[in-house]
C-alpha positions as CSV (number, residue, x, y, z in Angstrom):
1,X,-11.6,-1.5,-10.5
2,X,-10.0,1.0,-13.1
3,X,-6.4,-0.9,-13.0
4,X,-3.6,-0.1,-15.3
5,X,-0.1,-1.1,-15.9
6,X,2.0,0.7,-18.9
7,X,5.7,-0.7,-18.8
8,X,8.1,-2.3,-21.1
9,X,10.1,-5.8,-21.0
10,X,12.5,-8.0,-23.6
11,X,9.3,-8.6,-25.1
12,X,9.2,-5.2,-26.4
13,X,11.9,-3.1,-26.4
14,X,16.0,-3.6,-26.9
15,X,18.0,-4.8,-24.4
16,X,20.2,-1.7,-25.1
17,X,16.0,0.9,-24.1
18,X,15.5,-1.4,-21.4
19,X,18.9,-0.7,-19.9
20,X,18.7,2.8,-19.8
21,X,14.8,2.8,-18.6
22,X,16.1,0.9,-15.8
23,X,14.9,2.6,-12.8
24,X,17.6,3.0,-9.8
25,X,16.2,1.2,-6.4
26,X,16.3,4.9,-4.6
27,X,13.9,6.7,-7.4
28,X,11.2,4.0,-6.9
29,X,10.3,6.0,-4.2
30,X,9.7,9.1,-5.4
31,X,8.5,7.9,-8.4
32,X,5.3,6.2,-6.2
33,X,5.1,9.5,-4.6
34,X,4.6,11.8,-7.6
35,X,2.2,8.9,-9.2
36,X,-0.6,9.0,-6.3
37,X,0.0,12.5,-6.3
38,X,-1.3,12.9,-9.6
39,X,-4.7,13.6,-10.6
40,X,-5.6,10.2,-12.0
41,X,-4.1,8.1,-10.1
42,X,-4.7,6.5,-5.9
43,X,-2.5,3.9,-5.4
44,X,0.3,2.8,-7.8
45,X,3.1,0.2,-7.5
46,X,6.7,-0.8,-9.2
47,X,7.8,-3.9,-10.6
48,X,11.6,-3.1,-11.9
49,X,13.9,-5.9,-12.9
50,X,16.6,-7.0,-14.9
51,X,14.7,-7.1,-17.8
52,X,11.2,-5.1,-17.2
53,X,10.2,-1.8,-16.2
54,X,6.7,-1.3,-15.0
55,X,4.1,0.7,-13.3
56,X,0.7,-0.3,-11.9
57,X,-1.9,2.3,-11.0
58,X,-5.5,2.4,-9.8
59,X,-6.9,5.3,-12.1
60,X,-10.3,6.9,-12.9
61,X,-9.5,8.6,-16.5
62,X,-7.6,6.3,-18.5
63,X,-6.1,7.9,-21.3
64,X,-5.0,10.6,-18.6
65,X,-3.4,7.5,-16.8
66,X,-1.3,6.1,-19.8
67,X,-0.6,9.7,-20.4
68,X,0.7,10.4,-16.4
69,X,2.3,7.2,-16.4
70,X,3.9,7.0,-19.6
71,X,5.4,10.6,-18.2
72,X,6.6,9.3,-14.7
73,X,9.0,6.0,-16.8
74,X,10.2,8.7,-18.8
75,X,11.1,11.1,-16.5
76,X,12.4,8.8,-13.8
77,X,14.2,7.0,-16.1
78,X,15.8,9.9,-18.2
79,X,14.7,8.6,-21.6
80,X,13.0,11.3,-23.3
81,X,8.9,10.1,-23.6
82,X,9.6,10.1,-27.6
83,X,12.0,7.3,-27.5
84,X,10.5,5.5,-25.1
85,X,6.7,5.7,-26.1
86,X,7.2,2.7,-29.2
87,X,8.3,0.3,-26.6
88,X,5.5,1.2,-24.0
89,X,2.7,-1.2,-23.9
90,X,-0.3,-0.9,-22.0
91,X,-3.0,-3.0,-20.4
92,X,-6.3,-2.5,-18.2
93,X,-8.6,-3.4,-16.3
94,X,-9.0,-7.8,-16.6
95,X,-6.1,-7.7,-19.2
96,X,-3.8,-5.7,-16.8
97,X,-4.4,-8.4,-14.5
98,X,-4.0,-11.3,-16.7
99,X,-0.5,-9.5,-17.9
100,X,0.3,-9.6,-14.0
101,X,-0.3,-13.4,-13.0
102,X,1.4,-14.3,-16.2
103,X,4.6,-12.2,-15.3
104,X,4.1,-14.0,-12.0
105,X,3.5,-17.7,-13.1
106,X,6.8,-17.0,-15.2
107,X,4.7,-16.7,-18.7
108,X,6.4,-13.2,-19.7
109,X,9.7,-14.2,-18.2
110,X,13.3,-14.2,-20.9
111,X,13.4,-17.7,-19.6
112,X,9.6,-19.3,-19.5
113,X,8.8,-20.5,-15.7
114,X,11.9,-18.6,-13.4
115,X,10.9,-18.5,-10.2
116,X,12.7,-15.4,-8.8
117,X,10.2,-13.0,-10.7
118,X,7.8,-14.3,-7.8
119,X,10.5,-12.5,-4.5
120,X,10.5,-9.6,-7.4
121,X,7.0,-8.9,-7.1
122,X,7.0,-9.4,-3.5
123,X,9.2,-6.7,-3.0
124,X,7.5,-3.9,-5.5
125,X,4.4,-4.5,-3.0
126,X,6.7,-4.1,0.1
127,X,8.1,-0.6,-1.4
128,X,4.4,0.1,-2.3
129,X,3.6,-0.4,1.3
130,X,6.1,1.1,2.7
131,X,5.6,4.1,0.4
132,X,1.8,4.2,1.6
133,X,1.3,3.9,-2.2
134,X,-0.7,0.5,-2.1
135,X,-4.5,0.1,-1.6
136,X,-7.0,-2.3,-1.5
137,X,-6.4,-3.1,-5.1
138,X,-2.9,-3.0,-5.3
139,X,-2.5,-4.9,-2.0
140,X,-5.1,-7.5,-3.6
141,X,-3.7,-8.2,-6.6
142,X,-0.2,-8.3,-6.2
143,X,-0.8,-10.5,-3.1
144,X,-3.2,-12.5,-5.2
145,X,-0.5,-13.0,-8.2
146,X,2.5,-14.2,-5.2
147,X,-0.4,-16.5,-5.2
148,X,-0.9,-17.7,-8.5
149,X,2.6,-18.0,-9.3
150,X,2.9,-20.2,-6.3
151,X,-0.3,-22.6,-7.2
152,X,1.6,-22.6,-10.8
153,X,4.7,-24.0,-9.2
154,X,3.2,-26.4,-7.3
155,X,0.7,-28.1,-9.7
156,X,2.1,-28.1,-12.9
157,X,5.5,-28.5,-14.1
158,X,6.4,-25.0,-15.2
159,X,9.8,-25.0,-13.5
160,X,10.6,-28.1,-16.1
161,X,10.2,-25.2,-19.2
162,X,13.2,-22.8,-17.8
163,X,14.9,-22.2,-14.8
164,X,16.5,-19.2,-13.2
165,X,18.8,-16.2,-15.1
166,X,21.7,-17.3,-13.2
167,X,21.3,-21.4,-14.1
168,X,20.5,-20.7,-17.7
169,X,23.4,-17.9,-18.1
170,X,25.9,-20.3,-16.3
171,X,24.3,-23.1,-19.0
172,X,25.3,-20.5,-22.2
173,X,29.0,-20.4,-20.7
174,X,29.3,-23.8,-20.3
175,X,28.3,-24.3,-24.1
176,X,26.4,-27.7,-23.7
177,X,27.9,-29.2,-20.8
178,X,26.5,-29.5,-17.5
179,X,26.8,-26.4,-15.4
180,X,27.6,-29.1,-12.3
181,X,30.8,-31.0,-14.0
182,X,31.6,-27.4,-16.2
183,X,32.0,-25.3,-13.0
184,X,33.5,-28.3,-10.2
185,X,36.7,-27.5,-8.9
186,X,37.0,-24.1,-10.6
187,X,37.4,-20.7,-8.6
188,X,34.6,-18.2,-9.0
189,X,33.9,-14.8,-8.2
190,X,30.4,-13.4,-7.6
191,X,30.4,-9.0,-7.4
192,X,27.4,-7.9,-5.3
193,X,25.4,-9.4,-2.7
194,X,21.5,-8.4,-3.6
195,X,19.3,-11.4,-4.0
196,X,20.7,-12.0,-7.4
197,X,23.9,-12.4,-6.4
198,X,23.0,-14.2,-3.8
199,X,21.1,-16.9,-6.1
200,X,24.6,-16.7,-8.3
201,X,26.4,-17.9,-5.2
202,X,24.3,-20.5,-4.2
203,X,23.5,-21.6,-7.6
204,X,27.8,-21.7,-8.1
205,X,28.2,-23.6,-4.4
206,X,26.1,-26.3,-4.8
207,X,27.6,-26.9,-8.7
208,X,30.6,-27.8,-6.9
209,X,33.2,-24.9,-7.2
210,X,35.9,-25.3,-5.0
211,X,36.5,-21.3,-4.1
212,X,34.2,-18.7,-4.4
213,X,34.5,-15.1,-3.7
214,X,31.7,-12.3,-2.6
215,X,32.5,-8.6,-3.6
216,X,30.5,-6.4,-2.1
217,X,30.7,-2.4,-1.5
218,X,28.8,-3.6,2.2
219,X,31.5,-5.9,3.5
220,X,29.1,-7.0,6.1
221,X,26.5,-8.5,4.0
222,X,29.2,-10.2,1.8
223,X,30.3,-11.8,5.0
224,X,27.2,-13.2,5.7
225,X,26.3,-14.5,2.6
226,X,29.7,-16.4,2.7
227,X,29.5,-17.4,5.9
228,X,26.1,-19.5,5.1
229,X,27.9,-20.9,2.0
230,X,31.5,-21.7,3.1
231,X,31.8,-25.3,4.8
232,X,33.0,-29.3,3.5
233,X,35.0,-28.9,0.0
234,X,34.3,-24.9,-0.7
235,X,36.2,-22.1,0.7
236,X,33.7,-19.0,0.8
237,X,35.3,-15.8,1.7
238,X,34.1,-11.8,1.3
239,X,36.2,-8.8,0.3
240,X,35.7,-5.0,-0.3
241,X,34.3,-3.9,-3.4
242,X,37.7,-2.3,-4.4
243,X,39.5,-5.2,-4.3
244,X,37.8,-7.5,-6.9
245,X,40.4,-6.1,-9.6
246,X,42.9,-8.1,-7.1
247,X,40.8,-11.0,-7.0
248,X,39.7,-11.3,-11.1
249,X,42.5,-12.5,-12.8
250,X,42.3,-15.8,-10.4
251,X,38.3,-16.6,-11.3
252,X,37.6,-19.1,-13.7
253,X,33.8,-17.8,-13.8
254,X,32.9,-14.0,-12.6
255,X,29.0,-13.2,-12.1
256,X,28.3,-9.7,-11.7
257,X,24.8,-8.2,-10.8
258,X,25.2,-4.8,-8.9
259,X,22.7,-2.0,-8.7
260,X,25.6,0.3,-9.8
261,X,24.6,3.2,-12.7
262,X,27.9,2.7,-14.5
263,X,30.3,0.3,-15.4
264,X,31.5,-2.2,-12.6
265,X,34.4,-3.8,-14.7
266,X,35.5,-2.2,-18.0
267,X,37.6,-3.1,-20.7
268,X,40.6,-1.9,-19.1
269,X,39.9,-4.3,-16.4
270,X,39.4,-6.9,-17.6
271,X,43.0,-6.6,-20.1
272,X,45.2,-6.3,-16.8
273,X,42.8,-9.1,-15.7
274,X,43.7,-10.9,-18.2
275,X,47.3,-9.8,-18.4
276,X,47.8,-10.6,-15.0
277,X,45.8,-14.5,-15.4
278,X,48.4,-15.1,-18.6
279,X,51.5,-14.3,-15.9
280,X,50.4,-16.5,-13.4
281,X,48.2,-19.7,-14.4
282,X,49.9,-19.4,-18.5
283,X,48.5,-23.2,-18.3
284,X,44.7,-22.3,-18.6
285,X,43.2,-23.0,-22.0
286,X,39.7,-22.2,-21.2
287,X,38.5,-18.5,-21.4
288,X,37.4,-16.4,-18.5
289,X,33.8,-16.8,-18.4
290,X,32.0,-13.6,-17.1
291,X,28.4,-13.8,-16.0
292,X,26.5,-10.0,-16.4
293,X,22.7,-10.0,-15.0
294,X,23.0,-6.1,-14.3
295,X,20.1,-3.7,-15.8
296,X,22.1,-1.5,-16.9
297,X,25.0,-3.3,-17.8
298,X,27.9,-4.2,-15.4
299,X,30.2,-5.1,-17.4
300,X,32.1,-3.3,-20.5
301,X,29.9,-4.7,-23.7
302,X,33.4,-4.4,-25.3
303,X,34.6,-7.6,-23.2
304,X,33.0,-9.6,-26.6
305,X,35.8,-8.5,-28.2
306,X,38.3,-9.3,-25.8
307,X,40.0,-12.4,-26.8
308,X,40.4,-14.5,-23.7
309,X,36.5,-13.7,-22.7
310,X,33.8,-15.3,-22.8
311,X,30.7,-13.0,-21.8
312,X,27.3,-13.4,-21.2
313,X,25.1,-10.7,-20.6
314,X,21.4,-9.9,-20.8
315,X,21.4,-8.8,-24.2
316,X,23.0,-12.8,-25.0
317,X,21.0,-14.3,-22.7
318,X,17.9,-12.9,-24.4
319,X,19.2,-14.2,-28.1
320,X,19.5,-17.7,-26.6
321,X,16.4,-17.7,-24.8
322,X,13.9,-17.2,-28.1
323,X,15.4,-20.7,-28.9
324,X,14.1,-22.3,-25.6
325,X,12.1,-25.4,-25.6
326,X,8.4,-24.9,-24.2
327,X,7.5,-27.4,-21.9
328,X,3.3,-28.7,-22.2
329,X,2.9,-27.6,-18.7
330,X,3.1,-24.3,-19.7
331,X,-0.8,-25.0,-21.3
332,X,-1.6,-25.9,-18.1
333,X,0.0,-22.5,-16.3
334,X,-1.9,-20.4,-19.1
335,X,-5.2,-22.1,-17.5
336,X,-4.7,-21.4,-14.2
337,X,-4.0,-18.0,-15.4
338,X,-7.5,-17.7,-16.8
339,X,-9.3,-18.9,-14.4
340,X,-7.4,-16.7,-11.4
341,X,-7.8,-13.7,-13.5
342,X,-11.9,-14.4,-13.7
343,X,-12.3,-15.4,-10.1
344,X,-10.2,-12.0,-9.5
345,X,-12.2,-10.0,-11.6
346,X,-15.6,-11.6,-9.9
347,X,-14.3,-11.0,-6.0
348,X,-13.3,-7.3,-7.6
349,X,-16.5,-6.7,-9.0
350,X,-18.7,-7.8,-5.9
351,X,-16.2,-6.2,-3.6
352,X,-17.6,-2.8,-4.9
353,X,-21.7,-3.9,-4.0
354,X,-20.5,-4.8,0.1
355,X,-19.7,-0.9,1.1
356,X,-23.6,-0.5,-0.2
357,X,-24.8,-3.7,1.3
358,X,-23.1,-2.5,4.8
359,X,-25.4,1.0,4.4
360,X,-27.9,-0.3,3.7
361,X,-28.5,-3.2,6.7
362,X,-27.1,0.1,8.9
363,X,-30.2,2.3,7.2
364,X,-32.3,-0.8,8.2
365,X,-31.0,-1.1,11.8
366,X,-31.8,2.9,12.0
367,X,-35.5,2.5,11.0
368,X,-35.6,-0.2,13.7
369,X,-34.6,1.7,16.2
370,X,-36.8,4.6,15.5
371,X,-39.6,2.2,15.7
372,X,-38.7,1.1,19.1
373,X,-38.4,4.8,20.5
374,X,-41.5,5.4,18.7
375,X,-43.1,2.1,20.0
376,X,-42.0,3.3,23.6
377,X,-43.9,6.5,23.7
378,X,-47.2,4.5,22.8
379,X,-47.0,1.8,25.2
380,X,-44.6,3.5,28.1
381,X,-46.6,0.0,30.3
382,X,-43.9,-2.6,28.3
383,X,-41.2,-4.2,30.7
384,X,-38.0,-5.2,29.6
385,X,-38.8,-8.1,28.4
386,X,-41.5,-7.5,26.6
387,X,-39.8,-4.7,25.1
388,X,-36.2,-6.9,24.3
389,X,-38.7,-9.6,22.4
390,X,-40.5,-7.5,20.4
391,X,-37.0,-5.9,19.4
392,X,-36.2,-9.4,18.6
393,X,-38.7,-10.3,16.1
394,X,-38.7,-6.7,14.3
395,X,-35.1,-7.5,13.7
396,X,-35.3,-10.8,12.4
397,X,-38.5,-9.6,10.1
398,X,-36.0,-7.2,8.5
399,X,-33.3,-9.5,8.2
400,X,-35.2,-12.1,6.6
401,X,-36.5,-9.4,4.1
402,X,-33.0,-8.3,3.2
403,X,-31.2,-11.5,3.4
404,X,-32.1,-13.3,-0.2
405,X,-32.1,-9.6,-1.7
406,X,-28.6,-9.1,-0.4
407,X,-27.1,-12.0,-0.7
408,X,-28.2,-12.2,-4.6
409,X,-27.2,-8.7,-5.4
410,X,-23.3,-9.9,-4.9
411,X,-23.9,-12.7,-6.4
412,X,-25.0,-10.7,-9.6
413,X,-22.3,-7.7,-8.8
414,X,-19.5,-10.2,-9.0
415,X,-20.8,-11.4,-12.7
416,X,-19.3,-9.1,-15.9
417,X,-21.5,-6.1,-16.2
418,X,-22.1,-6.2,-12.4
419,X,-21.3,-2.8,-11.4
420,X,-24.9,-1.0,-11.8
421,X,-26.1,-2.8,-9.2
422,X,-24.5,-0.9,-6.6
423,X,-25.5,2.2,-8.1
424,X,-29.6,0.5,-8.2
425,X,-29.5,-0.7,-4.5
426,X,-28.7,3.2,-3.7
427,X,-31.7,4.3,-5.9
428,X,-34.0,2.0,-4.8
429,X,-33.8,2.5,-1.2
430,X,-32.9,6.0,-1.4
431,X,-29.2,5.5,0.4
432,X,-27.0,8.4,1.4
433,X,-23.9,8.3,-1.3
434,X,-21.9,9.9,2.0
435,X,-23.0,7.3,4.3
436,X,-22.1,4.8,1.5
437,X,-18.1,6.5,0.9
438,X,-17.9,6.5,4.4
439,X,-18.3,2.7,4.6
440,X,-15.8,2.5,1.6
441,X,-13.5,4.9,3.2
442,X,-13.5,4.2,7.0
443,X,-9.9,5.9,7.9
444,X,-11.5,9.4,6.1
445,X,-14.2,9.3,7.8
446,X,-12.3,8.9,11.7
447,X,-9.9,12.1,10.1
């Protein structure tokens, strides 16, 4: 395993570097194309969300690998690799791994133990897939970390130390009071309807607003996430994209997470938004409170300066969070962590021996069989039975010779330091290396 992952997140860049580093949902693909079409890298995967960038790739040279991929975030992101280098960190091998169960288990997240990181990573490994960019490794260890994060979930009480972006950014509007009696019987208006958006809308529905509108540029889907919310005291409805200026002035709360490259609502606006609120409800005391989870931004950053507005963006949101409590569970997560990352590694390491084991039992099998053919020529008198038993016990001879040998050999492979063993089992029994790729590499070998 030669695993790498060279990314950046709020733990090491600016809100303003991750924001343009953001990579656009239709480059992933490319970008997973050009990586596995480099020289160091095989398979390679992309984790991209509101507030990380990163790449994972199974390479065989590392410093070329941090070099290729360092390349591919800069170019696919269109910040120049000197700007964006300082804020590039870099793990491999065990470490890389350990980075990714963390991000999973909500460690690494701007709020500590959010859940929707976990649907995240489940969809970088469905583009990897669908991409053909994902191997044995990638396939293993991001299905392994959908894992971990879930066992972290389940036995601990990580979800205690933080919640989701969209529960603690509703939390910073609300300025101390409960989201549930701050938001009741307000109107709100949610822009997009990706999974973010989506959690907004749920998150706002079950607070307790009494109307709640879905802008979407896909009217369809806005439709259908309103239809599953509208029902009892809320009125859900859907509208075009191009009418949310129509619709602003009347929210009380506006959450806005679009995969759009520029600005969804500027300052311009939100001032006739504003203009247009003061006209008709001149009663309302309270601010418009605007919700941004957009990488990069969806809304003007000028808004702070618009009296009238509250806003909350990423760049707030990761302020506020440096503050947050830790829950003890998290000691517990960081545990689980270890131990999944050493299991990993172990089931990694002894993974490599079984192509070598299979040759080897098939090399054995061989010299079985050319004993038998050579057995037939001396004694042409056997029958079939004769012959079948004495087959029999030639096979279970060998398999009781290689059994302990075998079955030791991955036991040792799987401990740190384990790899040479492979490379002795060849040597001492004189294996094939072809015969031994072809056992790791069964789809080359039917090309």
């Amino acid at each position: 395993m030669s695993l790498l992952v060279v990314g950046l997140s709020h733990r090491s860049a600016p809100v303003s570097v991750l924001e343009s580093a953001s990579l656009a949902p239709e480059v992933r693909g490319k970008l997973l194309q050009d990586a596995v079409g480099a020289g160091p890298t095989s398979e390679a995967a992309v984790l991209s969300t509101c507030n990380r960038t990163e790449l994972y790739a199974d390479v065989d040279k590392f410093h070329a690998g941090v070099a290729e991929l360092s390349s591919l975030l800069a170019r696919y992101s269109g910040v120049g690799l000197e700007e964006l280098t300082p804020y590039l960190y870099v793990h491999y091998e065990d470490r890389a791994v350990h980075h990714l169960f963390s991000v999973a288990c909500g460690l690494d997240s701007m709020v500590v133990g959010e859940g929707q990181i976990l649907g995240q990573i489940k969809d970088a490994l469905a583009v990897a897939q669908d991409q053909h960019t994902a191997g044995r490794l990638t396939n293993d260890l991001f299905q392994q970390a959908l894992r971990v994060g879930k066992r972290a979930h389940s036995e601990t009480g990580i979800d205690r130390a933080g919640q989701s972006l969209v529960t603690f950014g509703l939390e910073q509007l609300a300025c101390g009071r409960p989201v549930a009696e701050w938001v009741r019987g307000r109107r709100a208006l949610v822009i997009g309807a990706g999974s973010m958006s989506s959690l907004a809308a749920t998150v706002l529905a079950r607070a307790g607003v009494t109307e709640l509108v879905i802008a979407n540029r896909t009217l369809e889907r806005a439709r259908r996430l309103a239809a599953g919310l509208h029902g009892g005291r809320l009125t859900a409805r859907a509208v075009p994209a191009h009418d949310m200026s129509a619709e602003l002035p009347h929210a009380d709360v506006a959450v806005s997470c679009t995969g759009a490259t520029g600005l969804v609502l500027t300052a311009g606006d939100l001032s006739a938004a504003l203009a247009a609120r003061a006209d008709s409800r001149a009663s309302r005391e309270e601010p418009m409170a605007l919700l941004d989870l957009a990488m990069p931004r969806d809304i003007d950053a000028a808004a702070h300066r618009l009296e009238g507005v509250r806003l909350v963006d990423i760049e707030s949101l990761a302020e506020a969070s440096a503050d947050a409590p830790m829950a003890a569970d998290v000691d517990k997560v960081r545990g689980i962590v270890a131990d999944e990352v050493a299991a990993f590694g172990a089931a990694q390491r002894a993974a490599t021996i079984t192509p070598t084991v299979v040759a080897l039992r098939a090399m054995a099998a061989d010299v079985v069989a050319a004993e038998m053919a050579r057995l037939d020529g001396r004694l042409p008198g056997l029958d079939a039975k004769q012959r079948a038993e004495i087959t029999q016990t030639v096979r279970r001879v060998v398999d009781k010779l290689l059994h302990a040998p075998t079955v030791r050999v991955k036991q040792l492979a799987g401990e740190p330091g384990g790899a040479g063993y492979a490379d002795a089992l060849r040597e001492l029994f004189d294996l094939d290396p072809q015969t031994v790729a072809a056992v790791s590499n069964p789809e080359q070998e039917r090309q």
